[in-house]
C-alpha positions in Angstrom: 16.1 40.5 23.4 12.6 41.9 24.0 9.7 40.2 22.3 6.7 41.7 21.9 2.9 40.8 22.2 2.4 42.2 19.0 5.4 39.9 17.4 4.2 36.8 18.8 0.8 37.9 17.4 1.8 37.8 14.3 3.9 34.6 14.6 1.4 32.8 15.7 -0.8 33.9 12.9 1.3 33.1 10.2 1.6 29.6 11.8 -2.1 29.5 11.6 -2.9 30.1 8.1 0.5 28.2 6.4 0.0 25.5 5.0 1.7 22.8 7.2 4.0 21.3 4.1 5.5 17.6 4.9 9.2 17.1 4.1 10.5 16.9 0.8 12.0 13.3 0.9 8.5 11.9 2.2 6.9 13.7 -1.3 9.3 11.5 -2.3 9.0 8.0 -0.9 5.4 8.3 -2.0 6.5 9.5 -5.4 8.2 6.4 -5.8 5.9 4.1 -3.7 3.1 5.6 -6.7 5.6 5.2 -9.5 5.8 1.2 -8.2 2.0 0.5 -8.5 2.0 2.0 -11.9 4.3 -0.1 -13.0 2.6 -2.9 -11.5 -0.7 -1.3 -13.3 1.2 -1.3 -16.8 2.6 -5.1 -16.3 -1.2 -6.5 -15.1 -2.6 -4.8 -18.0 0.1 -6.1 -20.1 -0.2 -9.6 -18.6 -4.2 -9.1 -18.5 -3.7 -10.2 -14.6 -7.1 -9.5 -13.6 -6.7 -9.9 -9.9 -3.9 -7.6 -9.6 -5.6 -4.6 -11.6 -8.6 -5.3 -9.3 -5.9 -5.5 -6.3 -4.3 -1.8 -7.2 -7.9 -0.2 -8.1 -10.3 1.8 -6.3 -13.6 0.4 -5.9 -15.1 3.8 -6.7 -13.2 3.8 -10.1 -13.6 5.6 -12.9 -11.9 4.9 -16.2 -12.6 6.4 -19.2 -11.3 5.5 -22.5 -10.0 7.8 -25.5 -13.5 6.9 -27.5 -15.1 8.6 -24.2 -16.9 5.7 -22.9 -16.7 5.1 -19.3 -15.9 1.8 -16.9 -16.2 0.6 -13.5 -13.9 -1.2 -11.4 -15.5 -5.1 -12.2 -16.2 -3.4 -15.9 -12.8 -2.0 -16.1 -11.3 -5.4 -15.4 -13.3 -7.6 -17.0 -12.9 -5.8 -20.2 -8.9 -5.4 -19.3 -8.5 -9.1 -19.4 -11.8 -10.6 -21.5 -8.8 -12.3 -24.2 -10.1 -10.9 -27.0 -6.8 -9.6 -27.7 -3.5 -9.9 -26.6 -0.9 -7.2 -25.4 1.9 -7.3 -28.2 3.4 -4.1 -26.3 2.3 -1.5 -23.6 4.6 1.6 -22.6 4.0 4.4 -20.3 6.3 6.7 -21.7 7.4 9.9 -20.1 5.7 9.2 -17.0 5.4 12.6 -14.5 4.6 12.1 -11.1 2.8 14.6 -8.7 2.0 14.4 -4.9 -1.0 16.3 -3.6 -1.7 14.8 0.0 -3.1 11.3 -0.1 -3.5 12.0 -4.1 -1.3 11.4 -6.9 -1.6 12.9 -10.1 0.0 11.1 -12.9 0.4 11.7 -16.6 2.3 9.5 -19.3 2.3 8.3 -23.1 0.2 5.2 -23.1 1.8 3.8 -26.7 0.6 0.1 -27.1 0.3 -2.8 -29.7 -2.4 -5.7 -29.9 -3.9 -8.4 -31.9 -7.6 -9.1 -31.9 -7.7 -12.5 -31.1 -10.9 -13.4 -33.6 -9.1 -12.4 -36.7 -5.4 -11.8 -36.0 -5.3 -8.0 -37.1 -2.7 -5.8 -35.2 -4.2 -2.2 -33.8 -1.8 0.2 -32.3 -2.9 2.7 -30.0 -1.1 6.3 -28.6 -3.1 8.0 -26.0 -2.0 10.9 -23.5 -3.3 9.6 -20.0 -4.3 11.2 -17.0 -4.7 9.4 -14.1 -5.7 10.0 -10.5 -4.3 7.7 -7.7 -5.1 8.0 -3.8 -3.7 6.7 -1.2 -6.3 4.1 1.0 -5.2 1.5 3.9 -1.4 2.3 3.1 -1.9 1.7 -0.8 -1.5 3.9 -4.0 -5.3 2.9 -5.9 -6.1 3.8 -9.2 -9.3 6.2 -8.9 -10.3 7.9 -12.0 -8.2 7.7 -15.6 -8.9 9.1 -18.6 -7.3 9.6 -21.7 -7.4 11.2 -25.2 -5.7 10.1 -28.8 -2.7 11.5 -29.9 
């Protein structure tokens, strides 16, 4: 078989400007590796274990709440586990996973139940969250959030 200059040209080109695309079982090791941190991220808030949701956080953090007010990481945290109220319930529901590089998108039903500590009254709360992990020294952080009511 004769190959051409022209067909190695054109090889080589395509090889150039394709996206180099890792395999599909290492999209999903870090799929799972992600979904593991989240979980951890649901049970610390849950739990209101502050130095595990400082642990799985980015220090450039950005979390914004459903009322559109926006946190940093020691703000975020603080106000996560403050014990003003206490966790009764907390669900991601639905979760959906997506691997973009060293980023992971993730999107879920946040439905949760709490009780002010001061007077006792229960508040539930159902959100639609979007969150934005990366991947930084080897770990899935938590680097922007935001969410909106259902």
């Amino acid at each position: 078989m004769k190959i051409s200059k022209r067909y190695l040209a054109g090889a080589a080109l395509a090889l150039a400007v394709s996206p180099v695309r890792a395999p599909a079982w290492a999209a999903d090791d870090e799929a799972a590796a992600l979904a593991k941190a989240l979980e951890a991220f649901r049970a610390a808030q849950q739990a209101q274990d502050a130095k595990t949701l400082d642990s799985l956080c980015a220090a450039d953090l950005s979390y914004s709440h459903s009322d559109a007010h926006i946190e940093d990481r020691a703000t975020f945290v603080a106000n996560a586990t403050n014990g003003k109220s206490k966790v009764l319930y907390l669900a991601y529901e639905d979760p959906s996973i997506r691997i973009v590089g060293d980023t992971g998108i993730v999107r879920f039903r946040w439905i949760g139940k709490s009780e002010a500590v001061a007077d006792g009254k229960i508040s539930d709360t159902a959100l639609h969250v979007l969150q934005v992990w990366q991947k930084q020294g080897g770990a899935w952080k938590l680097l922007a959030r935001c969410s909106t009511k259902l």
